[in-house]
N, C-alpha and C positions, 0 to 999 in steps of 0.2 A: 402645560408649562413643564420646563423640565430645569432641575437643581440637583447638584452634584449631589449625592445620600452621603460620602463622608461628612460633608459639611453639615447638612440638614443635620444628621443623629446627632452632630458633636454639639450645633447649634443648639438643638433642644434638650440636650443634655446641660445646657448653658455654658458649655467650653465655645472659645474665639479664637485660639492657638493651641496646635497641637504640634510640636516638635519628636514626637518618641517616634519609634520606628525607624529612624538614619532618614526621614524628611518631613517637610515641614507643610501645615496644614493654616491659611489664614481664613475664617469663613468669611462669606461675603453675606452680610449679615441682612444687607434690603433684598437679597435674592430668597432667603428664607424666609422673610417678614411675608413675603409679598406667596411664597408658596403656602405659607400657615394661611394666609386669605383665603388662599383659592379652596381649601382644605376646608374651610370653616362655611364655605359657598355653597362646599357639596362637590365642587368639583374632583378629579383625581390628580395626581400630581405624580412625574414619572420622574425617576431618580438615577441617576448615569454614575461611569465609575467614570476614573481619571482618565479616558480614550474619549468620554462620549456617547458610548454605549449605554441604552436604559437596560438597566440589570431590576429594575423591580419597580412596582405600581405602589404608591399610598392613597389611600382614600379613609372618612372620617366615616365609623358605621353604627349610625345613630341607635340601632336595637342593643348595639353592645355597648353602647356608649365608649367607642375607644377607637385608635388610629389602626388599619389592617393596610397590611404591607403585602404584596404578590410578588412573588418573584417571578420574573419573568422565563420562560422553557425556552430552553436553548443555552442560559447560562449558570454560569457556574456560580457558586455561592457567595451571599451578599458580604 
């Protein structure tokens, strides 16, 4: 499954509008619901910037009990 990561972080930060920066950000809020599932499944969940492009991997990593993010080689910073 793949979900934009501005949205996702903003989502889970529990922001739904972001206007700063000179644009405007609206999350699509059943696309994160439905990525926190897959996350919660075990699955990994791959995160695109505003092209489309997966800039980085999350997955849930139950020794650490906490969400690990990979950035994907080849690009530039999340």
């Amino acid at each position: 499954m793949r979900v934009s990561r501005a949205q996702f972080m903003m989502w889970v930060e529990g922001g739904l509008l972001d206007f700063s920066r000179g644009r405007g950000i609206a999350v699509n809020e059943h696309l994160c619901e439905d990525a926190m599932e897959e996350l919660e499944h075990g699955r990994s969940v791959e995160l695109v910037d505003v092209r489309g492009n997966v800039v980085s991997t999350i997955q849930y990593d139950p020794k650490q009990k906490a969400y690990q993010e990979t950035i994907v080689s080849g690009t530039k910073s999340c």
